[in-house]
N, C-alpha and C positions, 0 to 999 in steps of 0.2 A: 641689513642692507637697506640702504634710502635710494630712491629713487628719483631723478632731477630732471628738467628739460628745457632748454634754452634754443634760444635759434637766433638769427640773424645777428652772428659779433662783426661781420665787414669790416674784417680785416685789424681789428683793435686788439690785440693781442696783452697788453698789459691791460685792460681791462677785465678781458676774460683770465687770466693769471688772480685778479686780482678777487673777482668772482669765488674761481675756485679755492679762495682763502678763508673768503666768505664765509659756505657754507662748509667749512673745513671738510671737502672733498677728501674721501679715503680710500684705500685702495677694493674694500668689498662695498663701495658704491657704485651705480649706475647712470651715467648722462646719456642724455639723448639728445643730440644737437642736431638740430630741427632745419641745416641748408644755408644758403647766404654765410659761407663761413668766410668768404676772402671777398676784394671790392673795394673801394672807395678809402678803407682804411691802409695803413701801409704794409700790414704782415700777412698778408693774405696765406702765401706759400708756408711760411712759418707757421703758423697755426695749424694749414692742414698736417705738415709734418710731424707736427708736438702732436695733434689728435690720430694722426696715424701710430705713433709709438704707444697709445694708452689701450691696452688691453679692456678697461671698462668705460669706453668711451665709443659712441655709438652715430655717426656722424649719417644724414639725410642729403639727399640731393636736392639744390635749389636752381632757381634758375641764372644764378648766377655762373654757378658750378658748369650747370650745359652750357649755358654763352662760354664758358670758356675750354669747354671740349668740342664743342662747332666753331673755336676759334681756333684751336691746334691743330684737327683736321683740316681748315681750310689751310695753313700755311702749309700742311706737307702736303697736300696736294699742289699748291703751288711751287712748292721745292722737286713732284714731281711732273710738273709740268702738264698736269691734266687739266688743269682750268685755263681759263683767259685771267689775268689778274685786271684786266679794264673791266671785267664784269659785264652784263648783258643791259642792265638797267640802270634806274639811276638809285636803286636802293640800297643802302648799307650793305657791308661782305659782312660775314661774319667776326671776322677780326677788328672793324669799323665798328659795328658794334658792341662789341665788349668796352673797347676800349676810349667809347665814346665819354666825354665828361659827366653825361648823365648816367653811365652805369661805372664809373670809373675803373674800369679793369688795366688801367695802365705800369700800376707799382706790380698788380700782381703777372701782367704779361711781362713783364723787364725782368722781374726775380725767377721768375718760373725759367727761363729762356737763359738765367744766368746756369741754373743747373750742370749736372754734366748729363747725356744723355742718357745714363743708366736711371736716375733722378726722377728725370722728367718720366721716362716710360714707367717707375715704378708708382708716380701719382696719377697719370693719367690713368694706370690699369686698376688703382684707388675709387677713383672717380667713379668710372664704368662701372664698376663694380657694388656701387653705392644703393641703398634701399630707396625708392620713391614712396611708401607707404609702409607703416607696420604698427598692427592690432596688438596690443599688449591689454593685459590684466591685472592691476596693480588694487590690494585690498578690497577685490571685487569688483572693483570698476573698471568696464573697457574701455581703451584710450585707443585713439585713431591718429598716430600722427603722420602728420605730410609736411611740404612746404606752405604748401596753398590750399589744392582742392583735392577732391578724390573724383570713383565713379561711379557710372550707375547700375554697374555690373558687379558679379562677386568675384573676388579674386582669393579668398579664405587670410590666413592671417599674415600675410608681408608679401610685395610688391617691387621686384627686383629691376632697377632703369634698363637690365640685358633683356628682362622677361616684358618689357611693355612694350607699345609700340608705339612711335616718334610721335602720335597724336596724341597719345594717351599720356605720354611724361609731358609735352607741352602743358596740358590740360592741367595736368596737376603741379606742377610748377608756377604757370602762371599767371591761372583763372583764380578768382576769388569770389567767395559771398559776398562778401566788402564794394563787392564793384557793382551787382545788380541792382536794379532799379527796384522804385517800390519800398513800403512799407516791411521793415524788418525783420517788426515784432508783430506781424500780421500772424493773427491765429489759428486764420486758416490753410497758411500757407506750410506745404510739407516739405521737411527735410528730401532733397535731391539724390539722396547717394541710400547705396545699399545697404549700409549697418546703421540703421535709426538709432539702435540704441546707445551706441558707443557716443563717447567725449572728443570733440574733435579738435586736437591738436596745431595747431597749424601757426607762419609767421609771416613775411611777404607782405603783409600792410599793417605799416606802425601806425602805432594806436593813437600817436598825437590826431593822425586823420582822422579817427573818431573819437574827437574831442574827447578822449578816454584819459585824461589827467591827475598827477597829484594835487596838491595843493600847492606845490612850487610850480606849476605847470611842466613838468617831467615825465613821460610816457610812462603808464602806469599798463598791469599783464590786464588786457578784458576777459574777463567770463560772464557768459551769457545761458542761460537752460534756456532761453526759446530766441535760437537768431536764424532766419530763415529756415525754422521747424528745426534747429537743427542745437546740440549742448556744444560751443563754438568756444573755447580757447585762444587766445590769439597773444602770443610769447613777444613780438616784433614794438620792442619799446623805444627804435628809433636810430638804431647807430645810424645806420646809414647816412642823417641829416647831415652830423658832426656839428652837433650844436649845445648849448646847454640846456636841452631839453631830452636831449639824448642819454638815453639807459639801457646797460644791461640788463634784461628780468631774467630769474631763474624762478623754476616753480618744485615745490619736493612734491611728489605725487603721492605721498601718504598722510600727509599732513595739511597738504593746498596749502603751504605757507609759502607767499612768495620775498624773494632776495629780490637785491637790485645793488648796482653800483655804478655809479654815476662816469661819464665819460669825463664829464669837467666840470669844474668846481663853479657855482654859481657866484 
């Protein structure tokens, strides 16, 4: 059995097909697909469905994923007429935001909604359902994945979006080390979260943002042993831009070799 883990395909569906040709994916393999599965690409729905049918496929929650369970929620409450739909403020609903062009949940709001409603409830109750964190042990090494961040409490080895609470999945969805201030690789500074010693997995900020490149300039996977105190992973090679900088990375976790397959041809 190998071991694999990918994150953020947004919605590229023949990409991620094309991936798993790749690394000629088998049935006593393992993926772990790390959140950001639908968005801005057009298959959003379709993927989650093809990754719900694969018994060894292991899907994360991102904040994508919640933007679009705080956006289903808000429309049946407005189909049950508990809210005001003019809102109180002048801030985005949550439907506005998903579906905003910066997070483009629009193909995947149109297909979802094309559903019948047996459909839709059985990917929603998917969704919910979904791991926010999970500890794994792969040829001795613990791996920590998430979308984004973890915390600074122990939670032992998996972390269910039923079992967290609405601060907690924010948090870990869609904080990042990537984002704080300060020196990175400062020495003295210590890992923030509870398992020091684990490998921490994670996608949500493509790596072009840290100038983290091939030589084609192509999002290439980071790994870091000291990034704010902490062994930092970071899978998110770019779909989202939809550029030709944009890459799928896959990583086998027993081997650290990483795949990649390009969104478009340079």
């Amino acid at each position: 059995m190998r071991t694999f883990v990918i994150s953020d395909i947004h919605g590229h569906y023949d990409t991620f097909i094309n991936l798993l040709d790749l690394i000629d994916f088998k049935p006593d393999d393992l993926l772990y697909i790390d959140g950001d599965v639908i968005d801005r690409g057009k298959d959003g729905i379709k993927l989650i469905k093809y990754i719900m049918a694969q018994p060894n496929m292991e899907m994360f929650l991102g904040n994508h994923e919640m933007m679009m369970l705080k956006a289903i929620e808000y429309q049946r409450e407005l189909e049950r007429g508990t809210i005001d739909p003019r809102g109180e403020d002048d801030h985005l609903t949550p439907y506005e935001l998903w579906t905003h062009p910066a997070n483009g949940g629009e193909d995947t709001f149109r297909d979802f909604y094309d559903l019948s409603v047996n459909e839709q409830n059985e990917i929603e109750e998917y969704l919910k359902g979904l791991r926010l964190i999970k500890r794994i042990t792969v040829e001795g090494v613990k791996y920590h994945i998430s979308h984004s961040y973890s915390l600074e409490r122990k939670f032992g080895k998996e972390l269910f979006f039923k079992k967290a609470t609405p601060a907690e999945a924010e948090t870990i969805v869609w904080e990042s080390l990537f984002d704080r201030m300060g020196n990175p690789y400062d020495k003295k500074e210590k890992c923030p979260f509870q398992y020091k010693r684990d490998r921490y997995i994670v996608g949500h900020i493509f790596t072009q943002r840290l100038n983290h490149l091939d030589d084609l300039g192509r999002g290439k996977i980071f790994i870091s042993e000291k990034y704010r105190g902490c062994y930092v992973i970071d899978l998110d090679c770019g779909m989202a831009i939809n550029s030709r900088s944009s890459r799928l990375g896959c990583l086998e976790l027993e081997t650290m070799r990483e795949y990649y397959v390009a969104l478009m041809e340079l």
